[in-house]
N, C-alpha and C positions, 0 to 999 in steps of 0.2 A: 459435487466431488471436491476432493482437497487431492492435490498432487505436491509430493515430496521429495525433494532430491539432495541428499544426504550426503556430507561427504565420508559417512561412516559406515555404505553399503554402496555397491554399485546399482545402474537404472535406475527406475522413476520410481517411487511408491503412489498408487493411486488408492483411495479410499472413499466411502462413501462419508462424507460432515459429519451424518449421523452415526457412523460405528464410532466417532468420538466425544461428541456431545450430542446423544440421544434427543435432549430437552431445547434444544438451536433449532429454529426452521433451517430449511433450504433455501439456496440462489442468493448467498450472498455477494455483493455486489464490489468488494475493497474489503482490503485485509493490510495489515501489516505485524511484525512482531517488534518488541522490544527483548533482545535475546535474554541481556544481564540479566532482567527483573523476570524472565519466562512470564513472559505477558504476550498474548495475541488479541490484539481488537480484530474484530469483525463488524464488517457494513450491511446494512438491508433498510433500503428507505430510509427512513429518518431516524432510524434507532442504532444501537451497536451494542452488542455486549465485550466483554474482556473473559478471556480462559485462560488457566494456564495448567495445563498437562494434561490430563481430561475434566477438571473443573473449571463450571462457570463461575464466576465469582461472584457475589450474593449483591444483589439492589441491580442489578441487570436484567431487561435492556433498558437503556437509558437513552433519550432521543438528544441527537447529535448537537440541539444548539445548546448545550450543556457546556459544550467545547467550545462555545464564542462563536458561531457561526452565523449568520443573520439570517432570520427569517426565509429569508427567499432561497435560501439551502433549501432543497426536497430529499440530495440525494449525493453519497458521495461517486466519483468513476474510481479514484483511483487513492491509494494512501502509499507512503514509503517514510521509514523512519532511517536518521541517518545519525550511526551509532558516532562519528567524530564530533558534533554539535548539538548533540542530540534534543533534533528539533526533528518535527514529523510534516511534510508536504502532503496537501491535501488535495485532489485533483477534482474541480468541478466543469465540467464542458470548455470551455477555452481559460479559463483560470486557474487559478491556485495560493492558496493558503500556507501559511509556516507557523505552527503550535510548536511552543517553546515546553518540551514535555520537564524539562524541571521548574518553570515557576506556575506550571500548567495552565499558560495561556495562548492566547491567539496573539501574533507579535503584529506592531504597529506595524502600516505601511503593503497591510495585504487587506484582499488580492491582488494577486498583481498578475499579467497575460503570460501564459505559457510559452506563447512565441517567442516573448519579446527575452524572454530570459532561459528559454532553452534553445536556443537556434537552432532550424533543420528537425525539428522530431514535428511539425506542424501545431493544430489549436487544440490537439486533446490527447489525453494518458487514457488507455482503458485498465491497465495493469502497471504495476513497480515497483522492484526490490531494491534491497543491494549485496552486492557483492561483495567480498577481498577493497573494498574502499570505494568502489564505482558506482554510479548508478546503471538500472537497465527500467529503461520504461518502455513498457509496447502499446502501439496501434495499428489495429487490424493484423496483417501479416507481417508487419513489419516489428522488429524490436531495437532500442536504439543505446547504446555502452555510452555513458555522461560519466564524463569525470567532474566529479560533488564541487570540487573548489572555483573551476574555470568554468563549470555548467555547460561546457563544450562535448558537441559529439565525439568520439573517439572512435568509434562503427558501428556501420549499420547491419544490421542481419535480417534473418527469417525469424518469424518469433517463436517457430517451435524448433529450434537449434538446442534449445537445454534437455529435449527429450531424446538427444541421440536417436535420430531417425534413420532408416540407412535406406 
């Protein structure tokens, strides 16, 4: 499923992957968008393709060390691209990567630990976006508001607080 939350409709849109790219498997794993360029990467195993509107875009899927990743990559948890830098954070089990999406490479000096440079969100992202300038990265039931500059937590929530539960 793909879940949608619009600020151009109210609630959630839920959708099956496939009623928008038929020709995608299912259960992917990390997602992020690049709004400007309406670009969505999608994760599964070692591969990703890129869509944007309901097309996949041609020479996809492509497997992930394309992106600079070494070898011992299998798989990504988690992706978030951050539209002031625009550089994309990659989340692999207690690490993480920073692809510099305009010289489209992998920047020196990663990976680096997730702990040690997001304090309080613990060793691993399963999911993350961004917001209005914030980050929101979740694990397990918890999701955590990171402000991008200081990498500091700003609060903790529930991680299904964006679906207006009542």
């Amino acid at each position: 499923y793909i879940w949608r939350k619009s600020p151009y409709f109210p609630g959630i849109e839920q959708d099956l992957i496939s009623s928008f790219w038929p020709t995608l498997p299912s259960g992917f794993e990390a997602a992020y968008e690049i709004d400007k360029k309406d670009q969505v990467f999608l994760f599964k195993g070692n591969q990703y393709w890129v869509v944007s509107g309901y097309s996949v875009h041609p020479g996809f899927p492509r497997n992930i060390h394309t992106l600079g990743f070494p070898r011992y990559v299998k798989t990504i948890d988690a992706a978030v691209y951050d539209e002031n830098t625009k550089k994309t954070y990659f989340f692999v089990g207690d690490k993480y990567w920073s692809y510099d999406e305009v010289t489209e490479s992998m920047e020196k000096g990663y990976p680096r630990r997730i702990s040690v440079d997001f304090p309080r969100i613990g060793n691993k992202v399963d999911a993350a976006f961004q917001e209005k300038g914030n980050f929101y990265f979740f694990h397990g039931s918890k999701q955590y508001e990171i402000d991008t500059k200081s990498k500091k937590v700003i609060r903790e929530m529930q991680s299904n607080s964006w679906f207006d539960c009542k």
